[in-house]
C-alpha positions in Angstrom: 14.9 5.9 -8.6 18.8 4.9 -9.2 19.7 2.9 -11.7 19.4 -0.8 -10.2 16.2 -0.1 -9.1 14.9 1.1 -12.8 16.5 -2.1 -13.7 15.3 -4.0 -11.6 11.8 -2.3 -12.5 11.9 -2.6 -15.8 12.4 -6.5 -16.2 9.5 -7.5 -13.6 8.2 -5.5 -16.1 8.8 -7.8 -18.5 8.1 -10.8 -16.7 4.7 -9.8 -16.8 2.3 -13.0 -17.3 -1.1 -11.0 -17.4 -1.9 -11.2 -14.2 1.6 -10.5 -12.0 5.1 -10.1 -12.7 7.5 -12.5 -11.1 9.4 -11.6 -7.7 12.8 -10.1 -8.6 15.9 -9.0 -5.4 18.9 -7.2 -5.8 22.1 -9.2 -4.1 25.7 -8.2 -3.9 27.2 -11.5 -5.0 26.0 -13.1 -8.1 25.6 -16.8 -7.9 26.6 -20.1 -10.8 24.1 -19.8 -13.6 24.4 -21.4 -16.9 21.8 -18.8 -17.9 23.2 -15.9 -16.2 22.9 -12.3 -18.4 25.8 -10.2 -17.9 24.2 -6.7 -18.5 27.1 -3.9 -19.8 27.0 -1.0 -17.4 23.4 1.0 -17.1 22.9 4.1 -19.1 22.4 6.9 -17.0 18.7 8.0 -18.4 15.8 5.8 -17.6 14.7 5.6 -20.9 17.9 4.2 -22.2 17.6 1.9 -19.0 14.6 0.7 -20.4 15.4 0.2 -24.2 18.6 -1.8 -22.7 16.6 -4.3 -20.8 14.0 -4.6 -23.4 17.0 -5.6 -25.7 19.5 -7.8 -23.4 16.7 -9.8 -21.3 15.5 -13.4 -22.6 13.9 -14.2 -18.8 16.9 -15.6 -17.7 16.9 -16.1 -13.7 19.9 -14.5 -13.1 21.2 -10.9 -14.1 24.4 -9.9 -13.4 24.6 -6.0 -13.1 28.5 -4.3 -14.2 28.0 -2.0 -11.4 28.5 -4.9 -8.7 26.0 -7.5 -7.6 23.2 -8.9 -9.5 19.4 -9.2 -9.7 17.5 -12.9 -9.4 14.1 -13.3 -10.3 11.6 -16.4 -9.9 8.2 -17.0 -9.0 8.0 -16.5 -5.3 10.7 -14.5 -2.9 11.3 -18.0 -1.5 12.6 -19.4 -5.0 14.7 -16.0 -5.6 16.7 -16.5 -1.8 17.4 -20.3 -2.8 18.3 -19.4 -6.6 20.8 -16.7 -4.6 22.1 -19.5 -2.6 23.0 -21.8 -5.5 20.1 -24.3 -4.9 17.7 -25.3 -6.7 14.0 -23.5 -7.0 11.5 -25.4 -5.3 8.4 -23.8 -6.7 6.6 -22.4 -3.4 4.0 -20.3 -5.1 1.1 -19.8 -2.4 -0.7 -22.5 -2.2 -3.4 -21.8 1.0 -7.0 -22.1 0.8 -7.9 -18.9 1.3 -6.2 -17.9 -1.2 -7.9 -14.8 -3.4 -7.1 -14.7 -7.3 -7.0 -10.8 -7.0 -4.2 -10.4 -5.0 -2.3 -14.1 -4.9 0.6 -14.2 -5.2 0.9 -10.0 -6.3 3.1 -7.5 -4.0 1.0 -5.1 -2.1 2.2 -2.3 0.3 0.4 -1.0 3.3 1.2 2.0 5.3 0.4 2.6 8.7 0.5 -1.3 8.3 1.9 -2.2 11.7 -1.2 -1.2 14.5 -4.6 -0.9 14.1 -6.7 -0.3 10.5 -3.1 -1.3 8.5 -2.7 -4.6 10.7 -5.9 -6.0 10.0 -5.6 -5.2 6.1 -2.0 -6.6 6.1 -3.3 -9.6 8.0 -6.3 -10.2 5.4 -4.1 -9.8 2.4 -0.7 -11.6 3.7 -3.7 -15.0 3.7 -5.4 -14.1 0.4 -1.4 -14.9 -0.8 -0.2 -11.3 -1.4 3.8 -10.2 -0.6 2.7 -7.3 1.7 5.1 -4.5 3.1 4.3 -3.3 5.8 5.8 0.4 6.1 5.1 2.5 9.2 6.9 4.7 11.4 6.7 2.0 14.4 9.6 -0.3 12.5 9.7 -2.6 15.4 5.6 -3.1 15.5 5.9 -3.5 11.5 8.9 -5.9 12.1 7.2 -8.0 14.8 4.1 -8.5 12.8 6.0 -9.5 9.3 8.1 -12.3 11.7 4.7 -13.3 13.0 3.0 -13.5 9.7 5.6 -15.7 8.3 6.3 -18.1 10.6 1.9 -18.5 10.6 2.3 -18.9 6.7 5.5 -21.0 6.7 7.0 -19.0 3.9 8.5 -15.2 4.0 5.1 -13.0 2.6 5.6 -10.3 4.9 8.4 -7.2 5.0 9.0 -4.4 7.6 9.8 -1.2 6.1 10.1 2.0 8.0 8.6 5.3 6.7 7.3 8.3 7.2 4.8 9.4 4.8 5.0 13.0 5.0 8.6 13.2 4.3 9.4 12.9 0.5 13.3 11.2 0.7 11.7 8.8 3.4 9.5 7.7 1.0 11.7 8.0 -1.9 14.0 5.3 0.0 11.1 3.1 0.9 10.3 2.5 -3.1 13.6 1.9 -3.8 14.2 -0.9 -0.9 10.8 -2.6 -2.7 12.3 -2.4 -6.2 15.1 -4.4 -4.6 13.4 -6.5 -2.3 10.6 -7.7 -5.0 11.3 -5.9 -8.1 8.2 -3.8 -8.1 4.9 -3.6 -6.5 1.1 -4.2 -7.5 -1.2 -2.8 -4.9 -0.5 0.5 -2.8 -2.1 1.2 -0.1 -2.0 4.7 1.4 -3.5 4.4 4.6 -1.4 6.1 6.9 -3.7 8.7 9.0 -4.0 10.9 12.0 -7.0 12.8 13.2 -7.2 15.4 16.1 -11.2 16.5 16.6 -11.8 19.9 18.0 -14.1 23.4 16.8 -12.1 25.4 14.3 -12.4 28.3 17.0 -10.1 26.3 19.2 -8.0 23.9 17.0 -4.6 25.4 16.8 -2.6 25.8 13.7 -0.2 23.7 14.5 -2.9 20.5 15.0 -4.9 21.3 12.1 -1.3 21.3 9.6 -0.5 18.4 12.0 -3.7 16.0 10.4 -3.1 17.7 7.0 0.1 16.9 6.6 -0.4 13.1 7.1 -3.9 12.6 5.7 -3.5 14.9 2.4 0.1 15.7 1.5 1.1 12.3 2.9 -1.2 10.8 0.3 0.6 13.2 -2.3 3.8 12.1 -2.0 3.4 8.3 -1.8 1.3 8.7 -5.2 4.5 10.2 -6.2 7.0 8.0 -5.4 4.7 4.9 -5.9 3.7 5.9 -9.4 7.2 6.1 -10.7 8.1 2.3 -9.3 5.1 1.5 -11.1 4.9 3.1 -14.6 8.5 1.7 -14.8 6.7 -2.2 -14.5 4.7 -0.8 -17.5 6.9 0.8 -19.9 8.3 -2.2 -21.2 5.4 -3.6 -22.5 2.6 -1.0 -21.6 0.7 -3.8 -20.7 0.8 -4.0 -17.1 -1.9 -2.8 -14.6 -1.3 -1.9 -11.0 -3.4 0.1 -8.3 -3.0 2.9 -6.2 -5.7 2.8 -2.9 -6.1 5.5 -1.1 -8.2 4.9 2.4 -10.1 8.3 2.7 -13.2 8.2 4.9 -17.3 8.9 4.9 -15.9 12.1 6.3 -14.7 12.6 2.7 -17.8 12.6 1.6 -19.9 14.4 3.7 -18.6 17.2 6.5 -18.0 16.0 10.1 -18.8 18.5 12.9 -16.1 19.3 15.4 -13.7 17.7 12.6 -12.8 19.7 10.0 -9.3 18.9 10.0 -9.7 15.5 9.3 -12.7 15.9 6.8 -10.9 18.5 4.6 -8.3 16.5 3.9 -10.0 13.7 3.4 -12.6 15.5 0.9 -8.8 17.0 -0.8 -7.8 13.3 -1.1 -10.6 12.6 -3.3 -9.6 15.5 -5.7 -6.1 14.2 -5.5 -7.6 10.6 -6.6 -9.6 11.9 -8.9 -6.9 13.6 -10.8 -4.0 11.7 -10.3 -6.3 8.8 -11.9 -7.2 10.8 -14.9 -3.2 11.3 -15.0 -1.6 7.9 -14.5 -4.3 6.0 -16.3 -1.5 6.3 -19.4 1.0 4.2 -16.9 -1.9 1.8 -16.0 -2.3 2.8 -13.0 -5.3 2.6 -11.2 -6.1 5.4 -8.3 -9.1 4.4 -6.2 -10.4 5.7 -2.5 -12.1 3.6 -0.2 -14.5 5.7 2.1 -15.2 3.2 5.4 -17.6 4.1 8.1 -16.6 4.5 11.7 -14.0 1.4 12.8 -15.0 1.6 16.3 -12.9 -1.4 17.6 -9.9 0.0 16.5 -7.1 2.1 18.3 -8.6 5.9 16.5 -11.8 5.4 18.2 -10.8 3.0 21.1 -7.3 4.1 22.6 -8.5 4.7 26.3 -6.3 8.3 26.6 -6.5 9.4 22.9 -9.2 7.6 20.9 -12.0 9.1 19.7 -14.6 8.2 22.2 -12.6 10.0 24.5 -12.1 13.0 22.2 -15.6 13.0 21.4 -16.7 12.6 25.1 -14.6 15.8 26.4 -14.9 18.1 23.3 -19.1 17.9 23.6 -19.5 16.6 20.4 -21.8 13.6 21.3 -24.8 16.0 23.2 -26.2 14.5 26.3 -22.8 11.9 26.3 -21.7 11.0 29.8 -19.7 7.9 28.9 -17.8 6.7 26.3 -20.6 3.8 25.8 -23.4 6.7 25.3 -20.6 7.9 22.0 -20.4 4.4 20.8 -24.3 3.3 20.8 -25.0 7.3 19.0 -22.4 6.2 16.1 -23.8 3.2 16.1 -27.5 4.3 16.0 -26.0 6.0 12.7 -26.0 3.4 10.9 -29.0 1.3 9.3 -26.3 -2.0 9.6 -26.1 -0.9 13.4 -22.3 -1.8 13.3 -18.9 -0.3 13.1 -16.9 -0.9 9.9 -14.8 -4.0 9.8 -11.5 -4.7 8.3 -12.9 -7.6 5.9 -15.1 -4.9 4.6 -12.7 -2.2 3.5 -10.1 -5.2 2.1 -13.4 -7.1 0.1 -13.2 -3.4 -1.4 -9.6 -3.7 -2.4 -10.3 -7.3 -4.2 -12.8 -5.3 -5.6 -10.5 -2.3 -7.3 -7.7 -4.4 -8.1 -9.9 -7.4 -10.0 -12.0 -4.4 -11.7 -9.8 -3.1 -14.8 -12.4 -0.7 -16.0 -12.8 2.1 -12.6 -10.7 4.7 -12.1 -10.9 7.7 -10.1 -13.4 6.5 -8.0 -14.3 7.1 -3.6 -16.2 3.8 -3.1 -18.4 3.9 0.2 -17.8 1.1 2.4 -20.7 2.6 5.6 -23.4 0.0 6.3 -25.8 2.5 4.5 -24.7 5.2 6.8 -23.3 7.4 3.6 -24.5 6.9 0.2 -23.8 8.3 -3.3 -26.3 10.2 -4.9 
């Protein structure tokens, strides 16, 4: 990360109240504040970037950076824009009734956030009061969803960030445009995901490396980039949690015919959460899967030229199919709940993760019954 970003890091960091740090953004000119800390210019080592901050910061509201600009920090991204305008705060903490204690209030990050899966998650936690990004490829779906969520909420809660997780500088960039957006983040969500059914004496290389490198590596690298934003909140006081979610699949836990692809990386994406937790867990960072069942109202099964009812129904998979509602009642029949997975189930799972402090390394079955640990 560069050095404004460590910075910026490092006192949200500080700012910690137990729960949440405060919201913290970088801006080129630095407004009137009797408060103001002038910083002298940032070491080049993180680690003296760290022991600086940890020295020069009182919690004043304004810091004023000697490389140009400065960095403003108050309790909600609304505050920070006024304090950066010369006005005075106005204290616009969520306030909604649906508000949920696990996530008000914190800054959460979904990708693949703008369609499908991602919307409905970034929907559910923008109104339990979390800051979400929302980072996908499709900038102007992410961008069109964030406009609609804040003008619903009547305060900004919502940010459009474009990304592609399987390329590392794209997702380098991404971190660094949240450390000077909000500081730092609490909640990532790596949901990003492709699948492409078919036998493995047909699938082509290029289709099974195509599902891989989204559902497997992708997860990889946002762990990496992610985990550095976040270990940076910690060092300061070693005190603050944070949670890495990856959404895997009930095809992680058990094999899916005709869908190897998809299942093998999920499967790998448990190892990776397994050991990145037993890793990070010295940052405070929690590293969690969420394995849903089938979400057959959304786009991956639904999409009338390349969902999977449509997959399923000309590769054979479903025997005796002949229509795309004889694929939906036999994943249905699956299930002893006799339903599809919902959005509010996978994101009661998140509350879940982030409000439980003592699980780590875990793949947490969210299937109606139709998968279950033993």
């Amino acid at each position: 990360m560069d050095k404004i970003s460590t910075a910026a890091a490092c006192i949200r960091g500080l700012s910690f109240d137990g729960d949440k740090g405060k919201i913290l953004s970088f801006f080129t000119e630095t407004p009137d504040a009797a408060d103001a800390l002038k910083l002298p210019a940032l070491p080049d080592s993180e680690a003296e970037i760290i022991d600086l901050i940890k020295k020069e910061w009182k919690g004043q509201s304004v810091v004023s950076l000697n490389e140009g600009g400065c960095l403003v920090l108050a309790s909600s991204w609304d505050d920070v824009q006024a304090l950066a305008a010369g006005k005075t705060a106005a204290g616009t903490e969520f306030a909604g009734a649906s508000a949920v204690p696990a996530v008000c209030d914190k800054v959460a990050l979904v990708t693949g956030g703008a369609q499908g899966f991602g919307e409905g998650m970034v929907r559910e936690l923008a109104a339990a009061g979390a800051y979400v990004y929302i980072a996908d490829m499709n900038v102007a779906g992410a961008e069109k969803l964030a406009a609609a969520l804040n003008e619903e909420l009547g305060s900004t809660r919502a940010f459009a960030l474009q990304v592609n997780v399987t390329d590392e500088a794209s997702v380098e960039a991404m971190m660094d445009a949240v450390a000077r957006t909000t500081g730092g983040l609490d909640i990532f969500v790596s949901n990003a995901g492709v699948l492409k059914a078919g036998s493995v004496k047909e699938m082509t290389l290029k289709d099974f490396q195509f599902v891989t490198d989204v559902d497997y590596t992708g997860f990889f690298i946002c762990t990496k980039f992610a985990s550095r934003l976040m270990a940076l909140q910690n060092a300061p006081t070693g005190k603050y949690f944070s949670d890495i979610i990856g959404i895997s699949s009930k095809s992680g836990l058990e094999g899916s015919n005709k869908n190897g692809a998809y299942a093998g990386a999920k499967f790998g994406s448990i190892g990776l959460t397994q050991s990145f937790a037993l890793e990070l867990v010295t940052d405070n960072i929690k590293v969690n899967s969420i394995c849903p069942g089938n979400f057959l109202d959304g786009p991956l099964w639904s999409d009338p030229d390349r969902g999977l009812f449509v997959q399923y129904l000309n590769t054979g998979k479903v025997p005796g199919a002949k229509t795309i509602a004889d694929v939906r009642k036999f994943y249905e029949d699956k299930v002893p709940m006799k339903r599809g997975c919902e959005t509010g189930d996978v994101v009661k799972a998140i509350y879940y993760i982030v409000d439980q402090k003592y699980e780590t390394g875990q793949a947490i079955p969210v299937t109606g019954g139709q998968v279950m640990l033993n």
